[in-house]
ROLUM-997984 format. One line per 10 residues: number of its first residue (from 1); their letters; for each residue x, y, z of C-alpha. Coordinates in steps of 0.1 Angstrom, whole numbers. Layout:
BEGIN
NUM = a = X:Y:Z  ...
# end
This chain:
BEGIN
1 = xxxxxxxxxx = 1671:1477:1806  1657:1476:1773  1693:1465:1756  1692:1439:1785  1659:1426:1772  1664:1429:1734  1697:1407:1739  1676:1376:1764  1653:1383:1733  1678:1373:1712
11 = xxxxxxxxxx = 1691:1345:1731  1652:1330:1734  1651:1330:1696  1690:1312:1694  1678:1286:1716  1645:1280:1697  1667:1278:1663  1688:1257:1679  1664:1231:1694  1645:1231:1657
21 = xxxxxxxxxx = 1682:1226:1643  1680:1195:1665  1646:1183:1658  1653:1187:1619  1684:1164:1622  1664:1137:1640  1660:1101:1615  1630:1107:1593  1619:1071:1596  1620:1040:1624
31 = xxxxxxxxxx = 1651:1014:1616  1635:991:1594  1612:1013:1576  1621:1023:1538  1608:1058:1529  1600:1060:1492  1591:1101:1498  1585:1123:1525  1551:1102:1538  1550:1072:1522
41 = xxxxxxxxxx = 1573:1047:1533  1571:1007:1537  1572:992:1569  1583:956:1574  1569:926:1592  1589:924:1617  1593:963:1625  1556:962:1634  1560:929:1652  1586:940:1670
51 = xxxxxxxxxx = 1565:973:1680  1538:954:1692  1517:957:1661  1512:993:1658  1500:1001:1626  1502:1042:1630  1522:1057:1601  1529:1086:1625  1549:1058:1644  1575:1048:1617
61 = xxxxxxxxxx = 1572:1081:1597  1588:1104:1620  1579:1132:1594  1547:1144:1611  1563:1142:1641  1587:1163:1639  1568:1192:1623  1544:1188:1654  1572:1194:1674  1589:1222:1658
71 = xxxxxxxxxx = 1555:1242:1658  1550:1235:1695  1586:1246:1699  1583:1280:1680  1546:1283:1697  1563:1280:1727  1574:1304:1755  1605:1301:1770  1599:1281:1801  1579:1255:1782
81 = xxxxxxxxxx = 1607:1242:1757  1623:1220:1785  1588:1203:1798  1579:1199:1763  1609:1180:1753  1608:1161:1785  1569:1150:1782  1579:1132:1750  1611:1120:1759  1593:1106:1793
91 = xxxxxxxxxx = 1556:1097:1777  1568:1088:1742  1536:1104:1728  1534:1142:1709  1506:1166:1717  1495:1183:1683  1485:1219:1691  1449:1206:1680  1452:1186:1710  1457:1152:1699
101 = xxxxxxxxxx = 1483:1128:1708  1502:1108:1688  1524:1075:1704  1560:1078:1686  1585:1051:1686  1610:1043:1709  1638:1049:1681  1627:1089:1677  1624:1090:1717  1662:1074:1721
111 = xxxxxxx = 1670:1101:1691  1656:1129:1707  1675:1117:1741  1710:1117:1725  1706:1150:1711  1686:1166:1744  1706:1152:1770
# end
């Protein structure tokens, strides 16, 4: 029993590496966004016209976002990971482990389908 449990151990932890694997290889930034470093990037006209006006850095910058996401993932227990993913994918917001939420764009959502689904 206990080698039984040591290996779904094991497995837990491959799919969590896996799924951070995933989240790292996401775009770091919305088309139409130049990054000039890891948070500081410059967002044109008509990328936040065409986004309704949003003016949220955490919107374009997917950066923040996807460091959210890997903590929730490595916070998470193993029947979790799949809701979690889904909630963005179906909300296209991020609930920081402080509790807030943050709206991402529909380009990380459509990123995070291709890769989930």
């Amino acid at each position: 029993m206990k080698k039984e449990l040591n290996h779904l151990a094991e497995n837990i932890k491959e799919i969590k590496t896996q799924l951070i694997t995933m989240i790292s290889n996401l775009p770091d930034a919305t088309p139409g966004v130049k990054m000039l470093s890891k948070n500081c990037a410059i967002v044109s006209f008509s990328t936040i016209a065409a986004n309704r006006g949003i003016l949220s850095p955490s919107y374009y910058i997917n950066a923040e976002n996807k460091k959210v996401l890997i903590e929730r993932i490595e916070r998470s227990n193993v029947e979790n990971l799949r809701k979690l993913i889904e909630d963005i994918i179906d909300k296209e917001t991020i609930k920081h482990t402080s509790g807030q939420t943050t709206r991402v764009s529909p380009e990380f959502v459509k990123a995070l389908k291709e890769k989930w689904l």
